[in-house]
C-alpha positions in Angstrom: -7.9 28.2 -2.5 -4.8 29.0 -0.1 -6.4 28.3 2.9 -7.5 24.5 1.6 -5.8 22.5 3.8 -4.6 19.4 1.6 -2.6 17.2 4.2 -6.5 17.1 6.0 -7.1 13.3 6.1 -10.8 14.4 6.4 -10.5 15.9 2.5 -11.9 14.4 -0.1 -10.8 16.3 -3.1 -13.9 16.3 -5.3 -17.3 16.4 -2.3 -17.3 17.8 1.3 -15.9 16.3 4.0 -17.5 14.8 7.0 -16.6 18.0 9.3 -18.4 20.0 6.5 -21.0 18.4 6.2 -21.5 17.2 10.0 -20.7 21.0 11.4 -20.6 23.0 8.4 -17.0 24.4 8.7 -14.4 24.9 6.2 -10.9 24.7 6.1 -10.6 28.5 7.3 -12.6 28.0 10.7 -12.1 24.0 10.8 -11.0 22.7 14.4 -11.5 19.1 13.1 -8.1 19.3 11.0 -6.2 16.4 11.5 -2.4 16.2 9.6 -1.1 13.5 8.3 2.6 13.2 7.8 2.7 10.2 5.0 0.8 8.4 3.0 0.5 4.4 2.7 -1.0 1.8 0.8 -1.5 -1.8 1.5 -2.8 -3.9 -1.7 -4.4 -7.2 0.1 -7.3 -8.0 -2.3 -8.4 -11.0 -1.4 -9.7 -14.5 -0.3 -11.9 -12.6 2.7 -10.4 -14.8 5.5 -6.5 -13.4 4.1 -7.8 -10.1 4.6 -8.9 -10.6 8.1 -5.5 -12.2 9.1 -4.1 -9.1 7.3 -5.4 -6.2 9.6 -2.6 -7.2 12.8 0.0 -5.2 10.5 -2.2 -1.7 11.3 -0.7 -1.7 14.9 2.8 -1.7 13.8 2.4 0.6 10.6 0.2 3.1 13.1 3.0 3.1 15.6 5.8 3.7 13.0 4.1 6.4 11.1 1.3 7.7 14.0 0.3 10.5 11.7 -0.3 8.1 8.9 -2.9 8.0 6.3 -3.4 4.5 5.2 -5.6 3.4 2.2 -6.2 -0.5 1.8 -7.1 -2.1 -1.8 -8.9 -4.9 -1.6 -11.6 -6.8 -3.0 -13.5 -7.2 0.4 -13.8 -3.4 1.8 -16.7 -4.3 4.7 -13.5 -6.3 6.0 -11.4 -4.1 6.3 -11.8 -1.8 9.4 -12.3 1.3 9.9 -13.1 2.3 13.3 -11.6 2.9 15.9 -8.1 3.7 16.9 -6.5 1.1 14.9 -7.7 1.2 11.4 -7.6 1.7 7.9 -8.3 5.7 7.3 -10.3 4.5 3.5 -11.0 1.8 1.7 -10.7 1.2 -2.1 -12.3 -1.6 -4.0 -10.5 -2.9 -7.0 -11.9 -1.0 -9.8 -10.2 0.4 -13.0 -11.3 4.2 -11.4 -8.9 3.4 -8.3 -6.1 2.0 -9.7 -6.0 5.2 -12.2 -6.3 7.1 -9.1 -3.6 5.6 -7.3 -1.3 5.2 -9.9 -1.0 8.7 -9.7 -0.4 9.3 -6.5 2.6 9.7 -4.4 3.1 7.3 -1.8 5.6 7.4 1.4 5.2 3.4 1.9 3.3 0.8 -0.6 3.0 -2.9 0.9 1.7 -5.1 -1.8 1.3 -8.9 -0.1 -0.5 -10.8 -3.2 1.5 -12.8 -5.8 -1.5 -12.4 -8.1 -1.0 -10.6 -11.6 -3.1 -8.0 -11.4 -1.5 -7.0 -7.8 2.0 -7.5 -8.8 1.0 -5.6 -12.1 -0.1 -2.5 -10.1 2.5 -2.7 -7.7 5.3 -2.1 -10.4 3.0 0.8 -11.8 3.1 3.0 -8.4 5.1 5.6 -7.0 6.6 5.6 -3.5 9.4 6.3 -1.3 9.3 3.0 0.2 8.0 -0.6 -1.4 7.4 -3.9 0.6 6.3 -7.2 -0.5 5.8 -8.4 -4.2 6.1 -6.6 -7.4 6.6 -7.7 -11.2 9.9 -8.5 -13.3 10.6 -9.8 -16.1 7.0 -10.9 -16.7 7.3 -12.6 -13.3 6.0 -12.2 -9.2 9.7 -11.2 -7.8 10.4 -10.4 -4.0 10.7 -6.0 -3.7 13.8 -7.0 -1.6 15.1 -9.5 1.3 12.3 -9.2 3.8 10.1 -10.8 1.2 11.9 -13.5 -0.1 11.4 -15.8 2.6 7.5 -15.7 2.1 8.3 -16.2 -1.9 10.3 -19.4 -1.4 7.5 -20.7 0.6 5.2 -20.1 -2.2 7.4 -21.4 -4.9 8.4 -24.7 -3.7 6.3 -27.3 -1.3 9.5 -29.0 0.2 10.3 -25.7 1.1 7.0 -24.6 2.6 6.7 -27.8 4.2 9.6 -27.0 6.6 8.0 -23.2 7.3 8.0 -23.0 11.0 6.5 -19.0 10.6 3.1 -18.3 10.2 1.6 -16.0 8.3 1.3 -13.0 10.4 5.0 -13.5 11.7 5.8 -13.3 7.7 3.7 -10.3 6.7 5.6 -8.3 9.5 8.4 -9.8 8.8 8.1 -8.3 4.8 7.9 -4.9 6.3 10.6 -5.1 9.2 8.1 -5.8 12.0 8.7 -8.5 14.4 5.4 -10.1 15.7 4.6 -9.4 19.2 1.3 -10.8 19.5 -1.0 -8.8 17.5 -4.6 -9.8 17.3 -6.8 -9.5 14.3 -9.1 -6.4 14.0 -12.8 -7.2 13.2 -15.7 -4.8 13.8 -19.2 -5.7 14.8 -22.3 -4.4 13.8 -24.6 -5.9 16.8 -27.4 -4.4 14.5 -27.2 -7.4 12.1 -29.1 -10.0 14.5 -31.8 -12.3 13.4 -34.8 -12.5 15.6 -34.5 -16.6 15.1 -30.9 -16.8 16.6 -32.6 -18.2 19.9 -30.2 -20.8 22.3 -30.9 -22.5 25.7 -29.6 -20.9 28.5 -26.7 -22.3 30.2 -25.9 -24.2 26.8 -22.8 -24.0 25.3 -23.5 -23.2 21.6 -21.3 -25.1 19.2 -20.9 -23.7 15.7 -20.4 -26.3 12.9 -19.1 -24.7 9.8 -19.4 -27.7 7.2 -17.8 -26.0 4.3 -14.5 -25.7 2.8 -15.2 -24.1 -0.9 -15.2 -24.9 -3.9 -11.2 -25.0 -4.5 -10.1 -26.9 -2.0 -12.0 -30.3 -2.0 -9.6 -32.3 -0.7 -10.5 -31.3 2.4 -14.4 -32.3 2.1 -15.8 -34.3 5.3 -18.2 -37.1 4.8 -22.0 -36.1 6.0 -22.0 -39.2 8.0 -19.2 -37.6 9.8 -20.9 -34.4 10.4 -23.6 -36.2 11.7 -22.0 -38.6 14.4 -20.2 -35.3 15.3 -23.3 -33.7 15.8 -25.1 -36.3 17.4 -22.1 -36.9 20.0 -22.5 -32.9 20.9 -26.3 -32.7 21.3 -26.1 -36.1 23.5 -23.7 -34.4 25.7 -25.5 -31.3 26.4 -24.0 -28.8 23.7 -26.2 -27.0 21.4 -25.0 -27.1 17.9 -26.0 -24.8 15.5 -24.8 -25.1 11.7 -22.6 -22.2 9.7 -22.2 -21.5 6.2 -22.9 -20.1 2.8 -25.1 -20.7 0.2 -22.8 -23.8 -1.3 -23.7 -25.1 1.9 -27.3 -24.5 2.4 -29.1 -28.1 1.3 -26.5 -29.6 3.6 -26.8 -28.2 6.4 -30.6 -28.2 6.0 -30.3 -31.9 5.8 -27.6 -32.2 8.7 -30.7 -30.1 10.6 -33.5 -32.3 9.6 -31.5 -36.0 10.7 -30.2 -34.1 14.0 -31.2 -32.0 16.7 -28.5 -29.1 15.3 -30.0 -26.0 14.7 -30.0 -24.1 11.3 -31.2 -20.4 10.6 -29.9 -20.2 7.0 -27.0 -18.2 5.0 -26.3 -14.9 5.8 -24.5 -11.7 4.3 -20.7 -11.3 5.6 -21.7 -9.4 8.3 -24.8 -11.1 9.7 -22.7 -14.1 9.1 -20.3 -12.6 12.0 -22.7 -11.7 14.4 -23.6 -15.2 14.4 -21.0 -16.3 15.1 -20.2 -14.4 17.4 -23.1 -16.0 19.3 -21.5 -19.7 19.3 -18.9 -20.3 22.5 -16.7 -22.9 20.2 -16.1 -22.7 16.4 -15.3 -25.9 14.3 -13.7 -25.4 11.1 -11.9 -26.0 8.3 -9.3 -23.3 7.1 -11.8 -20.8 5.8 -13.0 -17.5 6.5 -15.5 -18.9 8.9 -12.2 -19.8 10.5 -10.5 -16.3 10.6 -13.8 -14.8 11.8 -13.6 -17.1 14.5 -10.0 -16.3 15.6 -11.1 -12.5 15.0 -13.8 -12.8 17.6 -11.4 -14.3 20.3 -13.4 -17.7 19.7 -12.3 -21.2 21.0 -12.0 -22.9 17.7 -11.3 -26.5 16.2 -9.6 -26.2 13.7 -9.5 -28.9 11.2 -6.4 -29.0 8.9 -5.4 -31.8 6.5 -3.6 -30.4 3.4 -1.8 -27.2 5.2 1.5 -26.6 7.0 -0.3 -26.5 10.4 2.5 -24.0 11.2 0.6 -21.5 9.0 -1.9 -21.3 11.7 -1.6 -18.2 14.4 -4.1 -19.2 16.7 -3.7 -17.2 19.9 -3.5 -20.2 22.2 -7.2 -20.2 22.0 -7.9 -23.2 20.2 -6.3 -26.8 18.7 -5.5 -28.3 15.3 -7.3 -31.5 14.9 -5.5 -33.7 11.8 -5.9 -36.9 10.0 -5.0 -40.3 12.1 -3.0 -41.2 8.5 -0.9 -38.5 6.8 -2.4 -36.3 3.8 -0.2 -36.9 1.1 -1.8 -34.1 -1.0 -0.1 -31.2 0.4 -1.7 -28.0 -0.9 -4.1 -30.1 -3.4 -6.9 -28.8 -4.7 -8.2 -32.2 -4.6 -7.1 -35.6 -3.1 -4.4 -37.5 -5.4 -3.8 -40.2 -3.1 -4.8 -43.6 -4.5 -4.0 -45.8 -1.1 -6.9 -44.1 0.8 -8.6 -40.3 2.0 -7.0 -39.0 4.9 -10.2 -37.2 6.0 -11.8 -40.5 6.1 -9.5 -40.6 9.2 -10.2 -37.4 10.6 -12.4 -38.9 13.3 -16.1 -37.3 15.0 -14.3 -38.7 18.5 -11.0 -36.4 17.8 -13.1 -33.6 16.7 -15.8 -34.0 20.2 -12.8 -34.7 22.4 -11.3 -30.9 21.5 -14.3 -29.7 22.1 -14.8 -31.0 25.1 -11.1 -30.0 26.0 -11.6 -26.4 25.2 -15.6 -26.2 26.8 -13.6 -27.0 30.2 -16.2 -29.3 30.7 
């Protein structure tokens, strides 16, 4: 028991450890240890596409604390990565087991970036040295201390989020007393996950079309006929188009495929899903994951934003906001209150091809 090496980030606790059961050493004759000074936690459970925006703030924690073992929380873990140099060292879904597990553990640094109940909840629950981001009091989501309380104001009062000029990776650093130096997203490929029909012309540029925006934000819904022109204008002009989405958006695009010349292969896991896209040269997109996968593959993207603080938006100088011709009056809607007229009836096809075209080079 004395020779158990407990500060191994390669221990488990409870079955053996990769080393063990890779090389079949122990902690007496292990050349495999590997320290780690401090512990962290970051609690980001969710949507998917926030979790992806989320993993820049692993270069600055891994720089700060370089012997670091960070778990994330989360309820997307095949997001989070955990490869490489730059990663999350384990995963934790968000399960009544792990949060008794972690609620008794020490920490050296807990970052907790959701408002949501059940985060704020748990955050005031755990132990650590250190606390960032948002915790509960008084029954209420409360900033931990003055790095966070310009993301909470945003949050609390439109007027005030309207005149944001950060976006949200300059805020999440700025919670934990980082400054943003240009951090990209982390997102690991599994070049595996291919499907034999994903076949394009050569010396095409592939287009990917994702016609979705869920099922909570509908005031930013596109009108089929929209989708279509855009998709006619592309295929005219030499592009190939293929169409992205879920399963919400399965008879559509099976429809947009069958009145076009776009291609559709169908809906995919989350990880198929991103090797597909990986395959398209230009992303067009509303804000959703589709988006963030984009962005996370160094993808030219459209993006189209009507309801949003288009400052939110780090976009690498890789791509172009595309917006209503008349203002959205239904900032941060979940659906469309304005009785004088849409604004995404004036988001136009030609504004949509025309960035395209712009970021092709052609």
């Amino acid at each position: 028991m004395k020779n158990i090496k407990t500060d191994c980030r390669f221990l488990r606790g409870h079955v053996p450890c990769t080393p063990n059961k890779q090389y079949g050493v122990t902690c007496v004759d292990c050349k495999y240890y590997r320290k780690f000074e401090s512990l962290i936690l970051i609690i980001k459970l969710g949507a998917a596409g926030d979790v992806i925006r989320t993993t820049p703030l692993l270069f600055p924690l891994k720089k700060e604390y370089p012997d670091s073992k960070i778990i994330w929380l989360t309820y997307s873990p095949e997001l989070v990565p955990v490869k490489g140099e730059v990663c999350a060292d384990e995963v934790l879904n968000f399960t009544l087991q792990n949060i008794i597990f972690l609620q008794q553990t020490e920490f050296d640094v807990v970052i907790n970036l959701d408002k949501d109940k059940e985060a704020i909840g748990l955050m005031s629950s755990l132990n650590a040295n250190k606390k960032f981001g948002f915790t509960l009091i008084d029954g209420l989501c409360s900033p931990v201390n003055k790095l966070a309380e310009h993301k909470f104001l945003t949050g609390l009062f439109d007027n005030v989020s309207k005149e944001n000029k950060k976006h949200y990776i300059e805020e999440i650093f700025e919670i934990c007393g980082y400054g943003f130096k240009g951090e990209k997203y982390i997102l690991e490929l599994n070049p595996e996950l291919t499907d034999k029909k994903w076949v394009f012309k050569d010396g095409k540029r592939v287009v990917g079309l994702n016609t979705g925006c869920g099922d909570r934000w509908v005031s930013r819904l596109w009108a089929d006929k929209n989708w279509i022109e855009l998709i006619n204008k592309l295929t005219e002009n030499n592009f190939e188009v293929v169409l992205l989405g879920g399963k919400q958006e399965d008879e559509k695009n099976a429809h947009f495929a069958s009145k076009t010349k776009a291609k559709y292969f169908g809906h995919y896991d989350l990880k198929t899903f991103t090797n597909l896209v990986n395959k398209c040269d230009i992303v067009v997109s509303q804000v959703t994951m589709a988006m963030h996968i984009a962005i996370g593959l160094g993808k030219k993207l459209v993006l189209m934003n009507n309801i949003f603080n288009p400052n939110e938006f780090e976009l690498y100088g890789n791509s172009e906001i595309i917006q209503p011709r008349k203002e959205c009056k239904c900032y941060f809607s979940t659906k469309c209150t304005n009785t004088e007229y849409k604004c995404m009836d004036h988001m136009m096809p030609k504004d949509i091809f025309n960035s395209v075209v712009k970021l092709s080079g052609a």
